[in-house]
DSSP file (Angstrom, degrees, kcal/mol; ACC not computed):
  #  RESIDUE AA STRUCTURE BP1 BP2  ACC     N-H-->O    O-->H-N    N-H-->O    O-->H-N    TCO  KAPPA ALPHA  PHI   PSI    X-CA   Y-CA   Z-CA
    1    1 A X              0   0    0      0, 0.0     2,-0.3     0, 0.0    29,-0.2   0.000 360.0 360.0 360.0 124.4    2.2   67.7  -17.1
    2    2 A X        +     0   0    0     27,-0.2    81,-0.8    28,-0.0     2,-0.3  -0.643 360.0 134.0 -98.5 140.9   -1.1   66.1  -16.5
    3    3 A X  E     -Ab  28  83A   0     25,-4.4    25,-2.3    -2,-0.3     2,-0.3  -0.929  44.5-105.1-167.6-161.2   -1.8   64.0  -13.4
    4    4 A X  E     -Ab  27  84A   0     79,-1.9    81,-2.2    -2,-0.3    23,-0.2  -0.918  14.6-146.3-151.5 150.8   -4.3   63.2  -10.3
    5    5 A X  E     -Ab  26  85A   0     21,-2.0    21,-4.4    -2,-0.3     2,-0.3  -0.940  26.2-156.2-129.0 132.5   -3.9   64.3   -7.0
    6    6 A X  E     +A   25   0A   0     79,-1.5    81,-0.3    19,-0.3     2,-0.2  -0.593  15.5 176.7-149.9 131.3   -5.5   61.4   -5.1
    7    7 A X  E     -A   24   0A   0     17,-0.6    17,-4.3    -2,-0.3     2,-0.2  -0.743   5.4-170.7-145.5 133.7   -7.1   61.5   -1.1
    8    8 A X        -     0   0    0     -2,-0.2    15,-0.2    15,-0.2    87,-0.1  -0.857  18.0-151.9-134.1 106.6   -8.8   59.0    1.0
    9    9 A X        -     0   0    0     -2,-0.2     2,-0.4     2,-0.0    13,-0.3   0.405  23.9-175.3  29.9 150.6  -10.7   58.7    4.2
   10   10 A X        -     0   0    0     10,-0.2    10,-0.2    11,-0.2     3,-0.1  -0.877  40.7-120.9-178.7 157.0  -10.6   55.3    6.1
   11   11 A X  S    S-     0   0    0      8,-1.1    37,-0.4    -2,-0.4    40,-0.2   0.644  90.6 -42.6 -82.9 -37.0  -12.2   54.0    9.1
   12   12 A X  S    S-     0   0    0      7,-0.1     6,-0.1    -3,-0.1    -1,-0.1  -0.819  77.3 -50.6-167.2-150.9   -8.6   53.5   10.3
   13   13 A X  S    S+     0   0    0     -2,-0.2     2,-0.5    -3,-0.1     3,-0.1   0.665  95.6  65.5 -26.4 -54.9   -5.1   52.5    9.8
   14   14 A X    >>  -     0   0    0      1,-0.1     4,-3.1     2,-0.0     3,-1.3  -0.741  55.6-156.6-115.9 125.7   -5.0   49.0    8.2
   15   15 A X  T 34 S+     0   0    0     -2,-0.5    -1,-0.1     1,-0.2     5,-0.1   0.866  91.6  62.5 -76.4 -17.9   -6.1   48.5    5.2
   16   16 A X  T 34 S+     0   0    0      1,-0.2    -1,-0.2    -3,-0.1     3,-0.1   0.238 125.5  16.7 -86.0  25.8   -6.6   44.7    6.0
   17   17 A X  T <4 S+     0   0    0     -3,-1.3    -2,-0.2     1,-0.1    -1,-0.2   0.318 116.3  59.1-156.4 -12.4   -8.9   45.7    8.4
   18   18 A X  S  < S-     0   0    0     -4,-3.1     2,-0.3    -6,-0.1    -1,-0.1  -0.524  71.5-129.5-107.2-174.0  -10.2   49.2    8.2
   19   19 A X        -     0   0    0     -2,-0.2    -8,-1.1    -3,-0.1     2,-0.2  -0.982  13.9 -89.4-155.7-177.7  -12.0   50.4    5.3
   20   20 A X        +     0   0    0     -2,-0.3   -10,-0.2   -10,-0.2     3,-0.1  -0.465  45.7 157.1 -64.3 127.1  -12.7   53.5    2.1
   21   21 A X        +     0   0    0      1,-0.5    18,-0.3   -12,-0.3     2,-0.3   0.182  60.1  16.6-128.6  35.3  -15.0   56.0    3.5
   22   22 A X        -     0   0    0    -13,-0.3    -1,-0.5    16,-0.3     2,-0.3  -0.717  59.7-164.9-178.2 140.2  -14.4   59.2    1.5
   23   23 A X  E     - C   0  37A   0     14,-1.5    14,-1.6    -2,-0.3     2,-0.5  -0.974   8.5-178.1 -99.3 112.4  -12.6   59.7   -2.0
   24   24 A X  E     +AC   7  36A   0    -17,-4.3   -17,-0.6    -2,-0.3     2,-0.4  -0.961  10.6 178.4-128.5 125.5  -11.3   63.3   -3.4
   25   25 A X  E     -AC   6  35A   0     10,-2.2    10,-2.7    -2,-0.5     2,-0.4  -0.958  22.0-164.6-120.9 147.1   -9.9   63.5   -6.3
   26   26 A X  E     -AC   5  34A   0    -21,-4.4   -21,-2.0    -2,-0.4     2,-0.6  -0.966   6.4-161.6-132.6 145.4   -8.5   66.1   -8.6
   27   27 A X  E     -AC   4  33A   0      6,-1.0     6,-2.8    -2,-0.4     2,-0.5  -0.825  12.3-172.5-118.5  86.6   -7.7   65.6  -12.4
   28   28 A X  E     +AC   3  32A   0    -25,-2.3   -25,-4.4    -2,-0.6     4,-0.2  -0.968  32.6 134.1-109.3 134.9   -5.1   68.6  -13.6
   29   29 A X  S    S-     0   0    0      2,-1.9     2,-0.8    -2,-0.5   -27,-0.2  -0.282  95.3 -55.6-148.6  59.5   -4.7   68.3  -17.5
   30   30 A X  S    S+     0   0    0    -29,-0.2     2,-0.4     1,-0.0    -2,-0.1  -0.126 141.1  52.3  74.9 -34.2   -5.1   72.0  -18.6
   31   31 A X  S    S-     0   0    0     -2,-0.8    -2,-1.9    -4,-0.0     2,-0.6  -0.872  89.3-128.7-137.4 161.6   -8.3   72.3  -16.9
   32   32 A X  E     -C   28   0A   0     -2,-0.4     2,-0.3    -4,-0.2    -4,-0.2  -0.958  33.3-176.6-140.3 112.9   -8.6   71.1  -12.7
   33   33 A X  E     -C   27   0A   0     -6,-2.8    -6,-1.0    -2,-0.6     2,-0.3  -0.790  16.7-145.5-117.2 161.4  -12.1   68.3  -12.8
   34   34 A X  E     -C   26   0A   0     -2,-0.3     2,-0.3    -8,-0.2    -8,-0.2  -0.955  19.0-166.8-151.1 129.7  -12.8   67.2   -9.1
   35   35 A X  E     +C   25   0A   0    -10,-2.7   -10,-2.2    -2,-0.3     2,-0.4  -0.887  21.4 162.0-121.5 101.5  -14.0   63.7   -8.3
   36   36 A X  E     +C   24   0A   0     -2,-0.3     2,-0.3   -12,-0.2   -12,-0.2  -0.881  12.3 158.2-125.7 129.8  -15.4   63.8   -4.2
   37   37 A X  E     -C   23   0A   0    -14,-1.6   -14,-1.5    -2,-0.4     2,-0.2  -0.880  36.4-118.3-152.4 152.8  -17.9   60.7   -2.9
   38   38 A X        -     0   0    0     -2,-0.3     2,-0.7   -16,-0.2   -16,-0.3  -0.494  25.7-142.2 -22.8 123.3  -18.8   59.3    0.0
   39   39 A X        -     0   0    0    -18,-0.3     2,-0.8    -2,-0.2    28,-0.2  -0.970   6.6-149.4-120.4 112.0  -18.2   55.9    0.8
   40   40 A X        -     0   0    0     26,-2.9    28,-0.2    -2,-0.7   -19,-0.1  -0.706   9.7-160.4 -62.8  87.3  -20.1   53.3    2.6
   41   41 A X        -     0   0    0     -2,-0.8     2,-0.2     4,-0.1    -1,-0.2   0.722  55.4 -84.3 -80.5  -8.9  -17.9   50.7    4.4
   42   42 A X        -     0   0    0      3,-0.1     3,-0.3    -3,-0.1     2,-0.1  -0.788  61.6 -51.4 144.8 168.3  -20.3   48.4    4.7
   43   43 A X  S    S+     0   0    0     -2,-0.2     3,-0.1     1,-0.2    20,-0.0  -0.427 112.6  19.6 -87.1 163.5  -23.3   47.7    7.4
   44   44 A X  S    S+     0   0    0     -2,-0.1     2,-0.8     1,-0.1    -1,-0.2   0.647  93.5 133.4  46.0  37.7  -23.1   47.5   11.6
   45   45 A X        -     0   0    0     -3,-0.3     2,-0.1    14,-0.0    -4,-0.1  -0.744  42.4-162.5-117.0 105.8  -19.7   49.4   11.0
   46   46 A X        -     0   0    0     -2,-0.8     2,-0.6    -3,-0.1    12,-0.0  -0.320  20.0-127.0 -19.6 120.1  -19.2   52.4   13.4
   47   47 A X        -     0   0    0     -2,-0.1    12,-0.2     3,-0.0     5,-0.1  -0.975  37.2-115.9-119.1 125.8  -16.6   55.2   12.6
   48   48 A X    >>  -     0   0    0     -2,-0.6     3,-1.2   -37,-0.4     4,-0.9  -0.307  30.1-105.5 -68.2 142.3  -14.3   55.5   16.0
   49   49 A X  H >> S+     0   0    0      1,-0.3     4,-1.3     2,-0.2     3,-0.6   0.874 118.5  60.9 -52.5 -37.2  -14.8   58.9   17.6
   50   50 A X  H >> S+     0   0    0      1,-0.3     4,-2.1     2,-0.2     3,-2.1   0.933 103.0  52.7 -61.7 -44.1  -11.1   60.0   16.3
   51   51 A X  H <> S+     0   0    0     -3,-1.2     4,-1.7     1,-0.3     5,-0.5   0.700 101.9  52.7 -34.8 -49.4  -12.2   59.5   12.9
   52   52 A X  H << S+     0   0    0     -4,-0.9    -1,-0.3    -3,-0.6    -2,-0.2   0.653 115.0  50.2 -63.1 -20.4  -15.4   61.7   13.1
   53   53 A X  H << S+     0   0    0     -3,-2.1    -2,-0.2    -4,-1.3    -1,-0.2   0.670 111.4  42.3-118.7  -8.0  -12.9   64.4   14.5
   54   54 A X  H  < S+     0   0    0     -4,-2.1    -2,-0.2    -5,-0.2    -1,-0.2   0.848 132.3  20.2 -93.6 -28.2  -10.5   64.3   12.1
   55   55 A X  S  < S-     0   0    0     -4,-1.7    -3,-0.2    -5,-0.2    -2,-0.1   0.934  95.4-127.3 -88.3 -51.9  -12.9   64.0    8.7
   56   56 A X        +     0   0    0     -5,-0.5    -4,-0.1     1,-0.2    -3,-0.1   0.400  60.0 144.9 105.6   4.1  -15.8   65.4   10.4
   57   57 A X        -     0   0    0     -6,-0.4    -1,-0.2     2,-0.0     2,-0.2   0.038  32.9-161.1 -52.0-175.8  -17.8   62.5    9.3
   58   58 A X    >   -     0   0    0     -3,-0.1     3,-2.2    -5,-0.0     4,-0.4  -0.732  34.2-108.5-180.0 134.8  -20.4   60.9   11.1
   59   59 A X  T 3  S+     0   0    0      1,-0.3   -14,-0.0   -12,-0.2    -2,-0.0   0.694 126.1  45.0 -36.0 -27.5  -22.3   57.1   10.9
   60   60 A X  T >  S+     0   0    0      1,-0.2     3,-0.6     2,-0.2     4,-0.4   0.802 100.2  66.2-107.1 -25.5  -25.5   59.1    9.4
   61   61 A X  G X  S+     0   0    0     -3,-2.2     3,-0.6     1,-0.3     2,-0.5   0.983 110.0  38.0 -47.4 -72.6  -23.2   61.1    7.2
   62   62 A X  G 3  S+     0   0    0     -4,-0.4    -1,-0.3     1,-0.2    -2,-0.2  -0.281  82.7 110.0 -65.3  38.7  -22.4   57.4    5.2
   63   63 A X  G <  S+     0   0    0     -3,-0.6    -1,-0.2    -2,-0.5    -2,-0.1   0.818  88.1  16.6-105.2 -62.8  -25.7   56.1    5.4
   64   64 A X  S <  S+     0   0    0     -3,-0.6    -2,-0.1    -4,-0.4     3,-0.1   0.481  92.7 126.5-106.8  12.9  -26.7   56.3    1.6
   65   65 A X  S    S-     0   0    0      1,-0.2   -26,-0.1   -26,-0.1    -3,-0.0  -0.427  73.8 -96.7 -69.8 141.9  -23.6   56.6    0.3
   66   66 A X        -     0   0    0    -28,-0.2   -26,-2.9   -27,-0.1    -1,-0.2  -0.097  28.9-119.3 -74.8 175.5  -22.7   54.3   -2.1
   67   67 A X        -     0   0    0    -28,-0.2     4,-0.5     1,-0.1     3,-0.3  -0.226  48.9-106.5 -74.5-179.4  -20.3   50.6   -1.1
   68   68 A X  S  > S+     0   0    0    -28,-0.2     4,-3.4     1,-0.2    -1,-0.1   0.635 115.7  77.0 -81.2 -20.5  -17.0   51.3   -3.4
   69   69 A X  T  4 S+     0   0    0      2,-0.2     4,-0.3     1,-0.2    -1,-0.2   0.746  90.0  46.4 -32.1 -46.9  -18.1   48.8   -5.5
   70   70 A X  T  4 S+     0   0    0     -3,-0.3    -1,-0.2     2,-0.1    -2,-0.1   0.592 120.0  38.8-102.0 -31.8  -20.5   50.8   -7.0
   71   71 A X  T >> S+     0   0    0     -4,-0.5     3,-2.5     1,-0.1     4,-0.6   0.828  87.3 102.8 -91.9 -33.0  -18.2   53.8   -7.5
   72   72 A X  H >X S+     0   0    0     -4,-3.4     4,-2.0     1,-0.3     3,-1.0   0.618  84.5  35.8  -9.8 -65.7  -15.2   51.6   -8.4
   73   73 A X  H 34 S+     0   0    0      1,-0.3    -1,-0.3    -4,-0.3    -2,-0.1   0.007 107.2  64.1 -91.1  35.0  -15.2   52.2  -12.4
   74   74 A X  H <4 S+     0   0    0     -3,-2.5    -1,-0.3     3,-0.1     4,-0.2   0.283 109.5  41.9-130.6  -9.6  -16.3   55.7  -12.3
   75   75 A X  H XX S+     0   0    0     -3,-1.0     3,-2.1    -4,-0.6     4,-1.5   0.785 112.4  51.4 -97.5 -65.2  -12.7   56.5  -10.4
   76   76 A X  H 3X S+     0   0    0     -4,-2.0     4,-3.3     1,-0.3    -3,-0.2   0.859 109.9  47.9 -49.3 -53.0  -10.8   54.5  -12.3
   77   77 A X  H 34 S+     0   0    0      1,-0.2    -1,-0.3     2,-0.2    -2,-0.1   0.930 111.8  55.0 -34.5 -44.5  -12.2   56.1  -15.4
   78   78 A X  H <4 S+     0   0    0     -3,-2.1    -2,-0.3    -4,-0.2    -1,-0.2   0.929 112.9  36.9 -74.0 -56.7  -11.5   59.2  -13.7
   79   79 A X  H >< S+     0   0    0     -4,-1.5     3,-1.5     1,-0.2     2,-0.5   0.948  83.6 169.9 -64.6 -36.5   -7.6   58.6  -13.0
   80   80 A X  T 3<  -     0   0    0     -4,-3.3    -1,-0.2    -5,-0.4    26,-0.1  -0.721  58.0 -36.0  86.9-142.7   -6.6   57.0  -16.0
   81   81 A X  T 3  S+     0   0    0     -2,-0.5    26,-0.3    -4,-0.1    -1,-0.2   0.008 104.3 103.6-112.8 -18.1   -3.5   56.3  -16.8
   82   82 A X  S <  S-     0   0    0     -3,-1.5   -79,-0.1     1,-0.1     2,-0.1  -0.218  75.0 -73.9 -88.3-175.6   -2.0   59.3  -15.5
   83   83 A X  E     -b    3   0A   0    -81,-0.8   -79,-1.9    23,-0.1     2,-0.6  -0.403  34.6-140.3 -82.8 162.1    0.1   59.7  -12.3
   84   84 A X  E     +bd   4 108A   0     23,-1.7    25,-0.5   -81,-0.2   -79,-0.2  -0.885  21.4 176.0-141.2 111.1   -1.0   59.8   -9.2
   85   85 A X  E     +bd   5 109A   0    -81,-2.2   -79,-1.5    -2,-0.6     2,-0.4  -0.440  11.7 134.3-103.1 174.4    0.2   62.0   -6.6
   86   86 A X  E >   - d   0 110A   0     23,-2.1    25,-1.7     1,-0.2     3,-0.9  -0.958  60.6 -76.2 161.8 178.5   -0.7   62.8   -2.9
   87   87 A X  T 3  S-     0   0    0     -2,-0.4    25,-2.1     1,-0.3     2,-0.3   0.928 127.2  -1.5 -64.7 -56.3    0.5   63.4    1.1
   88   88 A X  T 3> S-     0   0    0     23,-0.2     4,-2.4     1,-0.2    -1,-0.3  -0.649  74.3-176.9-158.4  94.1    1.1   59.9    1.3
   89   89 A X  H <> S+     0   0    0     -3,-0.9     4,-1.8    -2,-0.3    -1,-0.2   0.726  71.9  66.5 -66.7 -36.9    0.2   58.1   -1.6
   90   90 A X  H  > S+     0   0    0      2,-0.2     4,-2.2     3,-0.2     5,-0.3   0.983 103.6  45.6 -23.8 -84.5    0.9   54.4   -0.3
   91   91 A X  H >> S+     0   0    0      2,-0.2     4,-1.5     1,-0.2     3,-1.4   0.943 110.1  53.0 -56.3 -59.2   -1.8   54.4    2.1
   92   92 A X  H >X S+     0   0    0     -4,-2.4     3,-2.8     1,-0.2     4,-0.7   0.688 115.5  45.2 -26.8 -78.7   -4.6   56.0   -0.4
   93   93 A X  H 3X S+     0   0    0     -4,-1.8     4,-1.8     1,-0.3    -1,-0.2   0.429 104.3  61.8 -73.9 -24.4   -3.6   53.2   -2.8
   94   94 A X  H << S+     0   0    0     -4,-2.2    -1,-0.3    -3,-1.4    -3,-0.1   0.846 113.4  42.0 -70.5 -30.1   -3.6   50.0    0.0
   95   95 A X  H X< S+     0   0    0     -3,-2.8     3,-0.9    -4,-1.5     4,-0.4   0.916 113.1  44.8 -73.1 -34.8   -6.9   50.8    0.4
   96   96 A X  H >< S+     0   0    0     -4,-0.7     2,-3.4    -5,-0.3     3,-3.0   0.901 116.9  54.2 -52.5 -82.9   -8.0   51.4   -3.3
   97   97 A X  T 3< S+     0   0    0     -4,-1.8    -1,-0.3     1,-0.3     5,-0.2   0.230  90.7  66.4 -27.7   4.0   -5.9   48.1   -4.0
   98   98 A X  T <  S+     0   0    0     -2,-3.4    -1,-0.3    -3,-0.9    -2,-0.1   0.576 104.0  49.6-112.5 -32.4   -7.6   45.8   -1.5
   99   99 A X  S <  S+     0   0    0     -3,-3.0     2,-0.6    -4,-0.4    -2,-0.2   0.211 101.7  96.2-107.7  -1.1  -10.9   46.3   -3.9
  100  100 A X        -     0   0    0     -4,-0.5     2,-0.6     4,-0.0     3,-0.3  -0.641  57.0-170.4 -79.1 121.9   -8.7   45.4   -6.8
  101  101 A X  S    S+     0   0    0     -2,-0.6    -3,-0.1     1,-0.4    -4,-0.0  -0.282 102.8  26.3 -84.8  80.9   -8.0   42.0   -8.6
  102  102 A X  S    S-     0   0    0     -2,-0.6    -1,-0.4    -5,-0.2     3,-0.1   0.195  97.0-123.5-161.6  95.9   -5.5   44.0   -9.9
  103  103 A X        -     0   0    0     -3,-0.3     2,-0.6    -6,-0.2    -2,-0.0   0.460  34.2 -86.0 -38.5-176.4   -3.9   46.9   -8.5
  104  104 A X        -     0   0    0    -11,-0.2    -1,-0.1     1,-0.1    -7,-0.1  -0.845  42.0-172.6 -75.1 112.2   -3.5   50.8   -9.6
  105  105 A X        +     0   0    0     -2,-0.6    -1,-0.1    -3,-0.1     3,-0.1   0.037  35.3 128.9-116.9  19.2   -0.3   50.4  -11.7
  106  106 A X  S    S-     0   0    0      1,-0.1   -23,-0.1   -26,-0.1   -24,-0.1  -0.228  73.3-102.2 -38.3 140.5    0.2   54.2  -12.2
  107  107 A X        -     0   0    0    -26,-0.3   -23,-1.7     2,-0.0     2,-0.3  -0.477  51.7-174.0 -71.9 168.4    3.2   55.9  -11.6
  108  108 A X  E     -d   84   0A   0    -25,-0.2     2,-0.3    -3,-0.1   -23,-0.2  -0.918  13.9-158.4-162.5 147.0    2.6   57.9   -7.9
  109  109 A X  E     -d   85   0A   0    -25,-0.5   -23,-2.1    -2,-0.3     2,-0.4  -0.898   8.9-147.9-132.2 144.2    4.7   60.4   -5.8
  110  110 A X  E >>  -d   86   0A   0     -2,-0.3     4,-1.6   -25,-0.2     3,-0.6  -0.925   6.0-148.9 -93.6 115.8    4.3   60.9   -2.2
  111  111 A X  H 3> S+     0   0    0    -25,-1.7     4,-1.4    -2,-0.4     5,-0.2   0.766  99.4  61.5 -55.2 -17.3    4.9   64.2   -1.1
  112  112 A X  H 3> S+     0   0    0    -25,-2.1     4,-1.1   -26,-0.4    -1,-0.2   0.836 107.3  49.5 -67.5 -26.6    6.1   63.1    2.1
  113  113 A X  H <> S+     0   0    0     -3,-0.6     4,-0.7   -26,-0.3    -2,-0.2   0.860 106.5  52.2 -70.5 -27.1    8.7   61.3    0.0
  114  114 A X  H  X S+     0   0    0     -4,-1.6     4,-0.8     1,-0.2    -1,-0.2   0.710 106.9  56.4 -80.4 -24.8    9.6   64.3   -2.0
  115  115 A X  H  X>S+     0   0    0     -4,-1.4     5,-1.7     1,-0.2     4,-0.6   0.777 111.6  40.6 -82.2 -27.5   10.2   66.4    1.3
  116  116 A X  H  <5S+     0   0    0     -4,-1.1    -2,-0.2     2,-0.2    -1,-0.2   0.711 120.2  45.6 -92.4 -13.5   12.6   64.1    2.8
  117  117 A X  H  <5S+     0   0    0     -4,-0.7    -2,-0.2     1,-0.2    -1,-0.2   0.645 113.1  52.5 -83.9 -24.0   14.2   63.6   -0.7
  118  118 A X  H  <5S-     0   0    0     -4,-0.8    -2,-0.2     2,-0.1    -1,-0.2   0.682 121.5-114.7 -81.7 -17.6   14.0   67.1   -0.9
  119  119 A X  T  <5 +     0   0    0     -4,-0.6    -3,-0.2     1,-0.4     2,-0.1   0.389  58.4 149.9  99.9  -1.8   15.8   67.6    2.4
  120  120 A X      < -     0   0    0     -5,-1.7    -1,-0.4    -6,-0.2    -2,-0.1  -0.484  27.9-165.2 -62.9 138.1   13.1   69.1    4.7
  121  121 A X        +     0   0    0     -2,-0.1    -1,-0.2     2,-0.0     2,-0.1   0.142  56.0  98.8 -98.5   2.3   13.8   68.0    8.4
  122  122 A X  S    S-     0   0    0     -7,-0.1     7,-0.1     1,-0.1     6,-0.0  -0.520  84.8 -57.7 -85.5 166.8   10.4   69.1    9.6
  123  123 A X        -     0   0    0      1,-0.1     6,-0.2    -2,-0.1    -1,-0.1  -0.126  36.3-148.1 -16.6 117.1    7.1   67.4   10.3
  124  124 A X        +     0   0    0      4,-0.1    -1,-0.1    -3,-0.1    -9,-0.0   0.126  55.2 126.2 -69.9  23.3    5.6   65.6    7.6
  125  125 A X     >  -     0   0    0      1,-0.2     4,-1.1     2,-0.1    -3,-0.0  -0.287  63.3-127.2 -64.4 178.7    2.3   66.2    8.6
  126  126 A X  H  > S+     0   0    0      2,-0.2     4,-1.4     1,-0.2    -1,-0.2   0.551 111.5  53.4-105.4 -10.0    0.2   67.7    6.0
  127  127 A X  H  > S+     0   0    0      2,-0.2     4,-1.2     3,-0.1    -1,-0.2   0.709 110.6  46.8 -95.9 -19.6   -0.8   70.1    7.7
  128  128 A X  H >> S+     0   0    0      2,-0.2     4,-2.0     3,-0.1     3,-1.0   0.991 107.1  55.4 -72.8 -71.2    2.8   71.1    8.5
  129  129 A X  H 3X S+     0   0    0     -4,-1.1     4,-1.6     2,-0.3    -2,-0.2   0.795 112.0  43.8 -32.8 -57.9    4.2   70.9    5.2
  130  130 A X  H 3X>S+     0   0    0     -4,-1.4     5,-2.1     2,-0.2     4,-1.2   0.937 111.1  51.1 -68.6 -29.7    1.4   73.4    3.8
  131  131 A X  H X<5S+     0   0    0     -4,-1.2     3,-1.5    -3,-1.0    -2,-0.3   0.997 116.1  48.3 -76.5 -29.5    1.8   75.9    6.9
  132  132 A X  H 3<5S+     0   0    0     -4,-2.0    -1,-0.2     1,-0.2    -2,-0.2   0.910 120.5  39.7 -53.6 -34.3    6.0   75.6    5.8
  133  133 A X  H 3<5S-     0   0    0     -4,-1.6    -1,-0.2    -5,-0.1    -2,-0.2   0.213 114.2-121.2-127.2  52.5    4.9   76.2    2.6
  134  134 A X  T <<5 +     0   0    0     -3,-1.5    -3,-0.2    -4,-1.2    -4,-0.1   0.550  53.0 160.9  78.2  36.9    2.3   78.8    3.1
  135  135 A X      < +     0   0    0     -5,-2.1     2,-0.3    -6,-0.2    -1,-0.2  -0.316  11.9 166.3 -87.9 154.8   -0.8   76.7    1.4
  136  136 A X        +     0   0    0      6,-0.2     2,-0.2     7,-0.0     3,-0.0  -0.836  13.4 152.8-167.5 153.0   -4.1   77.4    2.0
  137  137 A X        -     0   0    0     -2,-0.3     3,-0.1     1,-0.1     4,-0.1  -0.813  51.4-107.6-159.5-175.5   -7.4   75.9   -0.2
  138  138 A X  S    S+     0   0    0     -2,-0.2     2,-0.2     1,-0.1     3,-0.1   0.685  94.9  24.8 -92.8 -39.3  -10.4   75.1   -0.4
  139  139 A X  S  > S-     0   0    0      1,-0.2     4,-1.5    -3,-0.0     5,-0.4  -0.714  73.4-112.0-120.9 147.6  -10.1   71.6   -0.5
  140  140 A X  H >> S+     0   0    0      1,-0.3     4,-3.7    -2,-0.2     3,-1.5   0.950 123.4  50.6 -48.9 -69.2   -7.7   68.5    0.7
  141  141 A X  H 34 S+     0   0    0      1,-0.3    -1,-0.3     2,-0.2  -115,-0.2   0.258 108.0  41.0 -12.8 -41.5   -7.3   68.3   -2.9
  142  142 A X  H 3> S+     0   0    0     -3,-0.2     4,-1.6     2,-0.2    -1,-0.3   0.444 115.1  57.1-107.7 -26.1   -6.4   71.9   -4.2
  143  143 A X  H XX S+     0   0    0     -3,-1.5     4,-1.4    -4,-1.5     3,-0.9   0.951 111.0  44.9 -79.8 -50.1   -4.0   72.2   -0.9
  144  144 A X  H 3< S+     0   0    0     -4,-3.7    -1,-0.2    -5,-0.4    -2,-0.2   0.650 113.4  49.6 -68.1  -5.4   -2.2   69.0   -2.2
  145  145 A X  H 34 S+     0   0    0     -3,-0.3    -1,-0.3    -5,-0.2     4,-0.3   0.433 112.3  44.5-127.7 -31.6   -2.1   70.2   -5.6
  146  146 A X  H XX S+     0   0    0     -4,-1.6     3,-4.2    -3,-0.9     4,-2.2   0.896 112.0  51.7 -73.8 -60.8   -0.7   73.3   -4.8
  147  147 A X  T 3< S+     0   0    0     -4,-1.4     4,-0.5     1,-0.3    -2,-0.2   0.567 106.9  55.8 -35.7 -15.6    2.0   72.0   -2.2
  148  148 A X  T 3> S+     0   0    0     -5,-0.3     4,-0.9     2,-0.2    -1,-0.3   0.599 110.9  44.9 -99.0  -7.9    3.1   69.7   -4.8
  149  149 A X  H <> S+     0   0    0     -3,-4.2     4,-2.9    -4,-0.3     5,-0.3   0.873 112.7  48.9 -67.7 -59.5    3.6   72.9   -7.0
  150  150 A X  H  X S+     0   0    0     -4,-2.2     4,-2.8     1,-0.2    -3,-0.2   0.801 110.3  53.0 -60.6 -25.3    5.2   74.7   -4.4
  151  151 A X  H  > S+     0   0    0     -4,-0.5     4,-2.0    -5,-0.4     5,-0.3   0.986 109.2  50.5 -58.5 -67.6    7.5   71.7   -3.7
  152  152 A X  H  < S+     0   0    0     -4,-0.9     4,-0.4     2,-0.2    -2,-0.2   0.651 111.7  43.0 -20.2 -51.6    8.4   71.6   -7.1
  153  153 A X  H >X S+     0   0    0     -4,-2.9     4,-3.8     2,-0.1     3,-1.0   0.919 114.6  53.6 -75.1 -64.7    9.3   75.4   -7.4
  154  154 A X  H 3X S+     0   0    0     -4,-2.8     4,-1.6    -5,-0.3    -2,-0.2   0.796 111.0  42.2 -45.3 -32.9   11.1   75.1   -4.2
  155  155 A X  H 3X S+     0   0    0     -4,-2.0     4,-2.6     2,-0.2    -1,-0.2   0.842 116.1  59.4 -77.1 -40.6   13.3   71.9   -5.5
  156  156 A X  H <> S+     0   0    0     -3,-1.0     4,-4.2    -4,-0.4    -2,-0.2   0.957 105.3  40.9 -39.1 -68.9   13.6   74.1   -8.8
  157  157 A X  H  X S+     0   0    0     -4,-3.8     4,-2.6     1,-0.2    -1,-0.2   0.894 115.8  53.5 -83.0 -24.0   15.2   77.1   -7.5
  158  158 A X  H  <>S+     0   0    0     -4,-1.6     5,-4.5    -5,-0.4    -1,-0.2   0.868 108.6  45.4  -7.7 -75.5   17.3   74.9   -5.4
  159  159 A X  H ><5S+     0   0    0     -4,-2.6     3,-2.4     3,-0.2    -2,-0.2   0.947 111.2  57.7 -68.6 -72.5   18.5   72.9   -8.3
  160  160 A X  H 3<5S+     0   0    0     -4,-4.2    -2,-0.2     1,-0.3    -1,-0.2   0.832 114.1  36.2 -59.3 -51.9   19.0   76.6  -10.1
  161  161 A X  T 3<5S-     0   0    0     -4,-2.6    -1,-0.3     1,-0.1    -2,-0.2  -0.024 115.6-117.4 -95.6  34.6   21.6   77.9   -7.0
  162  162 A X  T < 5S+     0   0    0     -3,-2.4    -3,-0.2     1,-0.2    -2,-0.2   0.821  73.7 138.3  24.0  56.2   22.9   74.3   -6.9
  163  163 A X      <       0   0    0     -5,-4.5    -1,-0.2    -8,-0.2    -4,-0.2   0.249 360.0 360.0-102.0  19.6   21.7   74.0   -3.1
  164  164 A X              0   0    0     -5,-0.2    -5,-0.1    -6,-0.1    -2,-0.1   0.104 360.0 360.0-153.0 360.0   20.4   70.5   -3.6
């Protein structure tokens, strides 16, 4: 099964008010392509301190990075048509879509959806959901892309001892 595993960066919360400042993506078809840029929201825009300390940006970090504009058809190329998964695939996509006349009409799973469909009662943080299911990576990317394997197995063997 071929698909993209999808992460984005943001200035904040609201997509009708915050904006893209990081894309990683990864492209599994047989072979695992990685698409990572930088993003520029735009001039006399700031990144609020919480922001530098969860991404580990910093204003001087986005500085020549290109607007999304500029990157726009070089991700789209890059996803395709295929599906597009990630931690919590809504919020990537309210921001991509904002820069859309036409949204991303891909199928998408959330893993946060798939753990509460799946029945986990724990934190959906992401960073909870990999230490439950032992993840470690290099990358957001390659940790969501294994955790959505390991979900997958987990739901599997479930399914197999009809626990699910």
């Amino acid at each position: 099964m071929a698909y993209v595993i999808l992460k984005v960066d943001t200035t904040g919360l609201n997509p009708n008010t915050d904006d893209i400042i990081r894309i990683a993506a990864l492209k599994v078809d047989g072979t695992k392509t990685e698409f990572n840029t930088l993003v520029n929201p735009g001039t006399g825009i700031e990144l609020p301190d919480i922001v530098k300390s969860i991404t580990g940006l910093t204003d001087s970090d986005l500085e020549g990075a290109p607007s999304f504009a500029e990157i726009k058809d070089s991700l789209l190329a890059f996803i395709g048509e295929l599906p597009i998964i990630g931690h919590n695939i809504k919020f990537d996509l309210s921001f991509i879509n904002k820069y859309l006349d036409s949204g991303i009409k891909n199928k998408t799973m959330s893993l946060m959806d798939m753990a509460v469909a799946f029945g986990y009662r724990g934190s959906l943080k992401f960073a909870d959901l990999c230490s439950h299911y032992n993840i470690t990576g290099d990358s957001v990317v390659d940790k969501t892309d294994k955790l959505f394997i390991a979900m997958m197995a987990d739901f599997n063997k479930k399914k197999d001892d009809k626990t699910v």
